[in-house]
N, C-alpha and C positions, 0 to 999 in steps of 0.2 A: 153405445156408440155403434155406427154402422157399421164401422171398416174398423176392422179388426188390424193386429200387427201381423196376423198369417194371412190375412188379405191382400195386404200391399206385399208382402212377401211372394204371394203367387203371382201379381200382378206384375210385379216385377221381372220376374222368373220367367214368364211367358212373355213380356213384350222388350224386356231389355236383355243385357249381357247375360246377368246371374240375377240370383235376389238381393246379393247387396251394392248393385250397381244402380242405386237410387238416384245419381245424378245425369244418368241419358237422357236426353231429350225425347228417346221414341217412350220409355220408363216413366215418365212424369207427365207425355201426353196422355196415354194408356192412365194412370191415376185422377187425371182431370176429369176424362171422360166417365169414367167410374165414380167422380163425385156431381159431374151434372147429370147422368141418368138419376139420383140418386136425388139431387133437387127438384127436379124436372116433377117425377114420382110427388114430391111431398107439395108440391107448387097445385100438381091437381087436386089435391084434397082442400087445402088451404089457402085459398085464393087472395086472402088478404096477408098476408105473411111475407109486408114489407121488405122489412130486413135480410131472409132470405132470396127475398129476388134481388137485393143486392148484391148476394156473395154470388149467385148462380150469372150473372151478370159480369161479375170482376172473376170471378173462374174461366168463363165463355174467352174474356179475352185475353188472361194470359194466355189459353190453349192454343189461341187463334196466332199472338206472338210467337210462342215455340213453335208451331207449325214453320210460320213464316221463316222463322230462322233457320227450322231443315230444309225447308225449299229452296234457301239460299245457298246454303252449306254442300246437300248433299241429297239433289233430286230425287236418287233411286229409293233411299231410305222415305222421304217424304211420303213417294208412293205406296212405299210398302206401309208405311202406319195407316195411310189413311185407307189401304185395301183393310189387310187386320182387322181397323176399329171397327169400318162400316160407314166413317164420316168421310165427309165431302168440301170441299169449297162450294 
């Protein structure tokens, strides 16, 4: 498996509360992004590998939902994940 349990734990630790504050939104953006690099990567090797371009697809958009819902919620934070991660609108 790629992602380890002390993966998501450092993941966690650095873009959320703590490492066991797995339900923040800035928390589970940061883990998406870490599973689309992560498809993105295996999508260039295997180009015909359907089924994962679905999941990296249905990942894409929940991201894109959570995003939307911090940009509603609470602009400043918005900003700061998407400085952090490096992504963009």
């Amino acid at each position: 498996m790629y992602i380890t349990s002390e993966n998501k734990k450092e993941i966690f630790k650095e873009y959320g509360k703590s490492e066991y504050d797995t339900g923040s939104a800035e928390g589970q953006i940061a883990l998406f992004t870490f599973r689309i690099k992560h498809l993105t990567d295996h999508l260039k090797i295997n180009k015909k590998d359907i089924s994962t371009r679905r999941s990296l697809v249905l990942l894409v958009g929940k991201r894109r939902r959570l995003l939307d819902y911090l940009k509603k919620k609470d602009i400043e934070r918005y900003r700061a994940i998407i400085k952090k991660l490096g992504i963009r609108k």
